[in-house]
C-alpha positions as CSV (number, residue, x, y, z in Angstrom):
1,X,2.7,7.1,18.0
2,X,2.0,7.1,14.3
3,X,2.3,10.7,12.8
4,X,2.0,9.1,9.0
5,X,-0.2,6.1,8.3
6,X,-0.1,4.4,5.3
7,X,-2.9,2.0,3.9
8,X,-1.9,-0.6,1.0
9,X,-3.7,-1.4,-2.5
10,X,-4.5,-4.5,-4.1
11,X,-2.3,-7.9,-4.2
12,X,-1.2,-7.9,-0.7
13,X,-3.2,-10.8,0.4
14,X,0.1,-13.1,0.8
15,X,2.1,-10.3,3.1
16,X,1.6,-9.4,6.7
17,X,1.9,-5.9,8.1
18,X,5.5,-6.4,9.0
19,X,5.9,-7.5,5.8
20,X,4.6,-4.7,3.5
21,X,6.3,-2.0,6.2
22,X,9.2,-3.5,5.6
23,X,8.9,-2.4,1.8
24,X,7.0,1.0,1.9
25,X,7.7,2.9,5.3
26,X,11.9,2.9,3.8
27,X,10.7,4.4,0.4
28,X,8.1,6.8,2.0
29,X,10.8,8.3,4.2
30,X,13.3,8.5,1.0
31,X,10.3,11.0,-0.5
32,X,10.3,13.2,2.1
33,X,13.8,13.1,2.5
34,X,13.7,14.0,-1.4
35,X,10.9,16.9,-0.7
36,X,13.4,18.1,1.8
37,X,11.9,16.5,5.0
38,X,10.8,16.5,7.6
39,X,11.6,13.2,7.5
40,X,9.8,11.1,10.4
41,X,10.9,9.1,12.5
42,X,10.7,5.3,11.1
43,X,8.7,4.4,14.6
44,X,6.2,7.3,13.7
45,X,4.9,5.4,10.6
46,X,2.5,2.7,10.9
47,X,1.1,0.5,8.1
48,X,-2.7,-0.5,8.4
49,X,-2.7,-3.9,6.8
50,X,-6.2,-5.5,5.4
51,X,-4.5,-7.9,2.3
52,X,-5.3,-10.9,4.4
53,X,-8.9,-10.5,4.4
54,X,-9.0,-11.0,0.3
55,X,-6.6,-14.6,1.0
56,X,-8.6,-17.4,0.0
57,X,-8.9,-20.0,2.8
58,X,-6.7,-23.0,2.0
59,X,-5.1,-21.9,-1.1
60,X,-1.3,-22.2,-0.2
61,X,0.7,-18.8,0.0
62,X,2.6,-16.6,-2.7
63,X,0.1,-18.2,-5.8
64,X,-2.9,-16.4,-7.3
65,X,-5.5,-18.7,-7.9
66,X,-5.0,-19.6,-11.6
67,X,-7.8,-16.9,-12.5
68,X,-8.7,-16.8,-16.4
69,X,-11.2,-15.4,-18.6
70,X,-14.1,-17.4,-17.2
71,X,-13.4,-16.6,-14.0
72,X,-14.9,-12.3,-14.8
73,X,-18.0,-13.6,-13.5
74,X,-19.9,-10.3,-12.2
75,X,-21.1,-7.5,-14.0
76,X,-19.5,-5.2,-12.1
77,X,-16.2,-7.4,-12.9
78,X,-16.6,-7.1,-16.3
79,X,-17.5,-3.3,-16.2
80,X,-14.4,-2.3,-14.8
81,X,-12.2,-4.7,-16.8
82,X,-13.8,-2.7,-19.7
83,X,-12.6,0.9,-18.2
84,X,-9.0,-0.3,-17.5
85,X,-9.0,-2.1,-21.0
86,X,-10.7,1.6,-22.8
87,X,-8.0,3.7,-20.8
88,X,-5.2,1.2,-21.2
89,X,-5.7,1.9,-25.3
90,X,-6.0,5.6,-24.3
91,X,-2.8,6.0,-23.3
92,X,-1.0,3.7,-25.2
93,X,-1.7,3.8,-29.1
94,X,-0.2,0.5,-29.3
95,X,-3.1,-1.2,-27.0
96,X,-6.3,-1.6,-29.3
97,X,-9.4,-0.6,-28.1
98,X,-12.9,-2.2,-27.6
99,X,-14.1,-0.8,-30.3
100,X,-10.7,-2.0,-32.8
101,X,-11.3,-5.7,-31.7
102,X,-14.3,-6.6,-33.2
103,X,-16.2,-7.1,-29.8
104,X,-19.9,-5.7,-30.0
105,X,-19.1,-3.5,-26.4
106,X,-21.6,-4.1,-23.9
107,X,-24.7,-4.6,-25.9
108,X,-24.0,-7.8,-26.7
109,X,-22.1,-9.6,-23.7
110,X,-24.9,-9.7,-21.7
111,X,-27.3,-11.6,-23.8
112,X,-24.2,-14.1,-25.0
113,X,-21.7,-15.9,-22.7
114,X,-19.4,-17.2,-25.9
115,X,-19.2,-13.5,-26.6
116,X,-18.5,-12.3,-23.3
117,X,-15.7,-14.5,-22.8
118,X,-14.2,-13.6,-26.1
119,X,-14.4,-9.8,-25.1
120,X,-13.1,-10.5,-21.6
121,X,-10.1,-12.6,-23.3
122,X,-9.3,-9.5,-25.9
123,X,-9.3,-7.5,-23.1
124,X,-7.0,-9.5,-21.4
125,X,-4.4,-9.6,-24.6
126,X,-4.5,-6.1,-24.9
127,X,-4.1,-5.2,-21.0
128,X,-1.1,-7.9,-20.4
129,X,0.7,-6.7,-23.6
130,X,0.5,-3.0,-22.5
131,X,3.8,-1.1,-22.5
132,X,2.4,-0.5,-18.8
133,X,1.2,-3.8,-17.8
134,X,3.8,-6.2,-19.4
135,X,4.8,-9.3,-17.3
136,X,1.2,-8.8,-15.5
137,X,-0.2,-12.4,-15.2
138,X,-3.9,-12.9,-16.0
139,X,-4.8,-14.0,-12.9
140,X,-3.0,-11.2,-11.1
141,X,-4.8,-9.1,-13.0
142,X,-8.4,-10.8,-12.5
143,X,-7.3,-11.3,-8.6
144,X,-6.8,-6.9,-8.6
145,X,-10.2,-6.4,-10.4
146,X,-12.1,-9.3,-8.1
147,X,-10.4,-7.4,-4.7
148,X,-11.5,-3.6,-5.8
149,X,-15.3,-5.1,-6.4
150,X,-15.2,-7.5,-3.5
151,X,-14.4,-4.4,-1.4
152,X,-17.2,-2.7,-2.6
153,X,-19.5,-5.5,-2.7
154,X,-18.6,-7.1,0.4
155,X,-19.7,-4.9,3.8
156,X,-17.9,-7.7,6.3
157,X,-14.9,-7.2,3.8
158,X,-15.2,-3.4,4.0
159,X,-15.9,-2.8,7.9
160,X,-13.1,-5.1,9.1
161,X,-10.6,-3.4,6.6
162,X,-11.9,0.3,7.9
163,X,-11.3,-1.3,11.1
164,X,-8.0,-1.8,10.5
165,X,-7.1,1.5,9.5
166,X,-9.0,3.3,12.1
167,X,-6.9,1.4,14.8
168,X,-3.6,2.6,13.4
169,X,-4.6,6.5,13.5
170,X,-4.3,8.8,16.6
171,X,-5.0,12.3,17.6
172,X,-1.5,12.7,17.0
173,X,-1.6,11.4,13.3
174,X,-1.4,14.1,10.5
175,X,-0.9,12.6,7.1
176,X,-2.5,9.0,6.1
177,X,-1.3,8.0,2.7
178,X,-3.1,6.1,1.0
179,X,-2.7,4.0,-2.9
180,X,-4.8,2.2,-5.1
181,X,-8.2,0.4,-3.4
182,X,-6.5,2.0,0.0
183,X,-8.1,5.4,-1.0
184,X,-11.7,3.8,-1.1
185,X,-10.6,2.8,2.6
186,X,-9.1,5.6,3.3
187,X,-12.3,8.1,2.5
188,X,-14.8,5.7,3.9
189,X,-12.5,5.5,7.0
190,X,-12.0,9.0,7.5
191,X,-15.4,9.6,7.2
192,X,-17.1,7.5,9.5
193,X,-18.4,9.0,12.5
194,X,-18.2,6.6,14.8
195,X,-14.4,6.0,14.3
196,X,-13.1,9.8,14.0
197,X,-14.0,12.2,16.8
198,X,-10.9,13.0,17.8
199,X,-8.5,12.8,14.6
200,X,-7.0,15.9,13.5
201,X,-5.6,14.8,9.7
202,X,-3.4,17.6,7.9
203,X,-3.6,15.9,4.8
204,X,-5.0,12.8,3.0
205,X,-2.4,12.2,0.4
206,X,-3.7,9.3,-2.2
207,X,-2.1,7.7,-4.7
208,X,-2.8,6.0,-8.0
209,X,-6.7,6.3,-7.2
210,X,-9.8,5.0,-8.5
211,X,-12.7,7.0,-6.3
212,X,-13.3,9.1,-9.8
213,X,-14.9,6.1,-11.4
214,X,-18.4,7.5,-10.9
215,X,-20.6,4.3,-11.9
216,X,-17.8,1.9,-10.4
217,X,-17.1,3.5,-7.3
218,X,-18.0,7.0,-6.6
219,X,-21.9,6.2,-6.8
220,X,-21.2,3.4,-4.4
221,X,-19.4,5.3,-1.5
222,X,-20.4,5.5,2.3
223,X,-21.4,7.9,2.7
224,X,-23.2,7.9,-0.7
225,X,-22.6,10.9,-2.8
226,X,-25.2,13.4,-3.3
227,X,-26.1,15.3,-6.9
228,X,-22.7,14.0,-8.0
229,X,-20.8,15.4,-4.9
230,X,-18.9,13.2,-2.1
231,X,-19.2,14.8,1.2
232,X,-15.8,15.8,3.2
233,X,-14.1,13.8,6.0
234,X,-14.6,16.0,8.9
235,X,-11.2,15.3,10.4
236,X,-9.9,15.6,7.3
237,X,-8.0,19.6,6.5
238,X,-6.7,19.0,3.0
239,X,-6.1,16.3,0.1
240,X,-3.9,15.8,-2.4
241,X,-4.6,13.2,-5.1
242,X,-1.5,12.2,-7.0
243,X,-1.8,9.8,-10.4
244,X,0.7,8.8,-13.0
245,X,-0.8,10.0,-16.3
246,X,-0.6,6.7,-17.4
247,X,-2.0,4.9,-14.6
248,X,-5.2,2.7,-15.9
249,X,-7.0,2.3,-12.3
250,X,-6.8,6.1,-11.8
251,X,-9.1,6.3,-15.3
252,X,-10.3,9.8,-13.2
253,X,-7.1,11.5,-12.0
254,X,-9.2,15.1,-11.6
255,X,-11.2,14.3,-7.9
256,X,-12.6,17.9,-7.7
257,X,-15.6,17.7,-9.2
258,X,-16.6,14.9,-7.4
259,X,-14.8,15.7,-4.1
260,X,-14.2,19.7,-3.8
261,X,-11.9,22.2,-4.7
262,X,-10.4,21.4,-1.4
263,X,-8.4,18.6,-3.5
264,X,-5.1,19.4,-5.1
265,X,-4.3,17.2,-8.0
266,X,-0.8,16.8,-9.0
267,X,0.5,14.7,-12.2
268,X,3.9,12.1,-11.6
269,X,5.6,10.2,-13.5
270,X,6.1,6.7,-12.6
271,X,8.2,4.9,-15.7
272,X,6.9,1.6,-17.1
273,X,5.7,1.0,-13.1
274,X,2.7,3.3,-13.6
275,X,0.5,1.8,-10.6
276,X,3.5,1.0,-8.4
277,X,3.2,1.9,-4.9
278,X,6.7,2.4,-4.4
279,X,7.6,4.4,-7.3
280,X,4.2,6.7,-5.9
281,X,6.1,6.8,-3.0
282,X,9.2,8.0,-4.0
283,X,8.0,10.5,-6.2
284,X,9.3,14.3,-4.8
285,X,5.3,15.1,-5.5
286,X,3.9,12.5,-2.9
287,X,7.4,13.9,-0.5
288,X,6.3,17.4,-0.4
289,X,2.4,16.7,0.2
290,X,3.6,14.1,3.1
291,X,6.0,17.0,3.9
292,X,3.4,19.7,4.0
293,X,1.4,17.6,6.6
294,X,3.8,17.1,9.1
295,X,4.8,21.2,9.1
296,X,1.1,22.2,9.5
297,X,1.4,21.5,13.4
């Protein structure tokens, strides 16, 4: 029975459950451990898998589709490129902005295609020769971008991957850890009424999230937000969002305004793998929060 469940980010599309638990359950335990336990046992973790949802039908496994600038078709694509490209040059002065590139910022992109394809190719450059992102393949990148909006654009996409999550909690689970796009499942999960009557979760520990993005996310949650404020999961007892200062998808690493004083934010430090699940997992921070779950009994 799964005491700790933990829900995946973007780019899994090409592994299975057994997979990804193979990876992340090992390193999850090795926090705790770290935080002084208790550590649980590795049958007491479950994994709630959704990747395969976001696998393109007929494309043969382990390659992205060979994404490039073109292919940053939406304006909700492009809109989000532009906040991981403005806080990518935030946090590393070597990464030029928008505004240092000679692009005309949104004004113009949406009247000119030529433009917008030069702006969405500068922000490319400067993304993929990050200090953070180096070695990150276009179309990797596009492929994380096209999953985070897909999710929230997509409501046969978004029920079946709630779905999945929902069928890996219990009345016995405590924590649910959740990283990346798996927050934006996680919330919405934990918040649905006709999936959590009987759940008792200690803690929501998320990692590396984007649910501050108010335009790009936020406004867009279900249950929608009202004046500015999400509502709480009723199962839920307590929250602790984690984020790497340097970590581009959490562009809002402070959730309490939007979610409560009930959420404690806690700063890491994740190396040159700022958005890494593994290194969030590792991380004495994410150990102690899993930790404090599992005591609360």
């Amino acid at each position: 029975m799964n005491k700790v469940v933990f829900v995946h980010g973007v780019g899994k599309q090409y592994l299975s459950e057994d997979s990804l638990g193979r990876d992340v359950v090992p390193e999850l335990l090795g926090g705790v451990r770290l935080a002084g336990g208790p550590v649980p046992a590795y049958g007491e973790v479950g994994v709630a898998f959704y990747g395969d949802l976001f696998r393109p039908h007929g494309t043969r496994a382990g390659h992205e589709p060979p994404y490039d600038e073109a292919d940053i078709e939406t304006d909700d694509e492009f809109a989000l490129l532009m906040e991981w490209w403005a806080e990518a040059a935030r946090v590393d002065p070597a990464v030029p902005g928008p505004d240092q590139t000679g692009t005309r910022g949104p004004v113009g992109w949406a009247s000119s295609r030529a433009l917008r394809l030069n702006t969405v190719r500068a922000a490319l450059d400067a993304l993929t020769g990050a200090r953070y992102l180096r070695g990150v393949l276009d179309r990797a990148l596009i492929g994380s971008l096209k999953q985070l909006v897909g999710y929230l654009t997509d409501d046969t996409v978004r029920r079946a991957a709630r779905g999945r999550l929902a069928a890996h909690i219990t009345p016995r689970t405590r924590v649910v850890v959740a990283h990346s796009l798996g927050s934006v499942v996680a919330y919405e999960t934990l918040c649905d009424p006709t999936l959590n009557a009987d759940w008792d979760v200690r803690v929501l520990v998320t990692l590396g999230s984007p649910l501050g993005m108010r335009a790009l996310v936020l406004d867009r949650l279900d249950p929608t937000p009202q004046d500015g404020r999400a509502g709480w999961p009723k199962p839920l007892r307590s929250w602790v969002n984690i984020a790497d200062a340097t970590d581009v998808v959490a562009v809002v690493r402070d959730l309490r305004p939007a979610f409560g004083d009930r959420v404690t934010d806690v700063p890491v430090h994740n190396g040159s793998h700022m958005h890494d699940a593994t290194r969030y997992l590792t991380a004495v921070e994410t150990g102690q929060a899993v930790a404090a779950g599992l005591l609360s009994e």
